[in-house]
N, C-alpha and C positions, 0 to 999 in steps of 0.2 A: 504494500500500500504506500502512497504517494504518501508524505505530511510536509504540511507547508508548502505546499506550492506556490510561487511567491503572488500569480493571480488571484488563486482563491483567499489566500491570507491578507489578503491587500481590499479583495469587499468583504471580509469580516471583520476588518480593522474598520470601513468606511460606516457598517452597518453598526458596531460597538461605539465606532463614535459621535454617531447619528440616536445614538437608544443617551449617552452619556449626556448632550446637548440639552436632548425633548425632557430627560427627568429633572434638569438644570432649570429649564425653564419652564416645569410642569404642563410640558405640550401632550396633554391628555392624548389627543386622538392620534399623534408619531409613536408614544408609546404603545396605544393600545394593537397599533399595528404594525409592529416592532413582535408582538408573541403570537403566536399561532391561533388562528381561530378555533378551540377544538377542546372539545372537555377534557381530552385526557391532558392540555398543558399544566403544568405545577407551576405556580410561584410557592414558595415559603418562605418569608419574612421575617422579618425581628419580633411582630408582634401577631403574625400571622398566616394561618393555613389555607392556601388558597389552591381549590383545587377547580379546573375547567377556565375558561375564558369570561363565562359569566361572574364569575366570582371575582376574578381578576380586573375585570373591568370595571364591576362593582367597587371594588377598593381605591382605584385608581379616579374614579369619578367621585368618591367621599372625600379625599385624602387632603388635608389641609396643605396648601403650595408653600409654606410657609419653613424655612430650616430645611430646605432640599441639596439646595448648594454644598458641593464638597468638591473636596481634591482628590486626584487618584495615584496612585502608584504602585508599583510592582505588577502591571498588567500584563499578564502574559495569554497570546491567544495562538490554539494551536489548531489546525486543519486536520482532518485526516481522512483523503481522497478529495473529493471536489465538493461533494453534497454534507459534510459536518465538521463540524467545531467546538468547541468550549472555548471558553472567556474568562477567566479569576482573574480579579483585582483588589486590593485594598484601596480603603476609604476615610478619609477622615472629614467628619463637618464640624465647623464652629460650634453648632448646637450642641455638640455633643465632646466636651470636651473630655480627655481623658479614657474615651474610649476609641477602639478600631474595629472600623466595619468591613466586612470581608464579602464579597461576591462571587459567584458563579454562575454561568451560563451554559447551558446548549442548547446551539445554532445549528438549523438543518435547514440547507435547502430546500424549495418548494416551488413551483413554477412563478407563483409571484414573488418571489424572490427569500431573502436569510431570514429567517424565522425562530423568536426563542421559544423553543418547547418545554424546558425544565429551567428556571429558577432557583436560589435559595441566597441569601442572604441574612448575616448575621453579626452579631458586634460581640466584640470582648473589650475587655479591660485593656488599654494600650498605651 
């Protein structure tokens, strides 16, 4: 199997920082279509279990815009073949000082294009 392919690693770096922007600026509907339309997608949260698109969307349309902003580093996003990816990075926002938040993604492709199907996200002490 291929990994990293430097095209396909270069629109899942474009779509990671297309998802990083829209949660920056709480652009609901870039996010909402940034994950898969489809019950089986997971987000899981710092404060929540979200299972399907409905519920995801759900959240995302409650969620106060407020203390979104943060900085990222240590992103590392890796390919493997043409159609999938994961995404981890750490997170730190001002709201929350003293702690680090930690991210995961997988990205699959889909005829409309890179899609996150699983989620999870979570903070520690940092």
């Amino acid at each position: 199997m291929d990994m990293d392919l430097p095209e396909v690693k270069a629109e899942v770096e474009a779509a990671f920082a297309l998802y990083e922007q829209a949660l920056g600026d709480n652009d609901v509907e870039t996010l909402e279509a940034l994950f898969r339309d489809d019950p089986r997608t997971i987000r899981y949260g710092v404060g929540e279990n979200l299972y399907g698109m409905d519920e995801i969307r759900a959240f995302r349309r409650a969620r106060s815009p407020v203390g979104l902003a943060r900085t990222i580093h240590r992103t590392v996003i890796t390919t493997y073949g043409r159609d999938f990816a994961t995404a981890s990075t750490l997170f730190h926002r001002d709201s929350s000082a003293g702690k680090l938040g930690r991210q995961m993604q997988t990205w699959v492709r889909f005829p409309e294009g890179w899609r996150i199907v699983a989620a999870h996200v979570s903070v520690i002490e940092g």
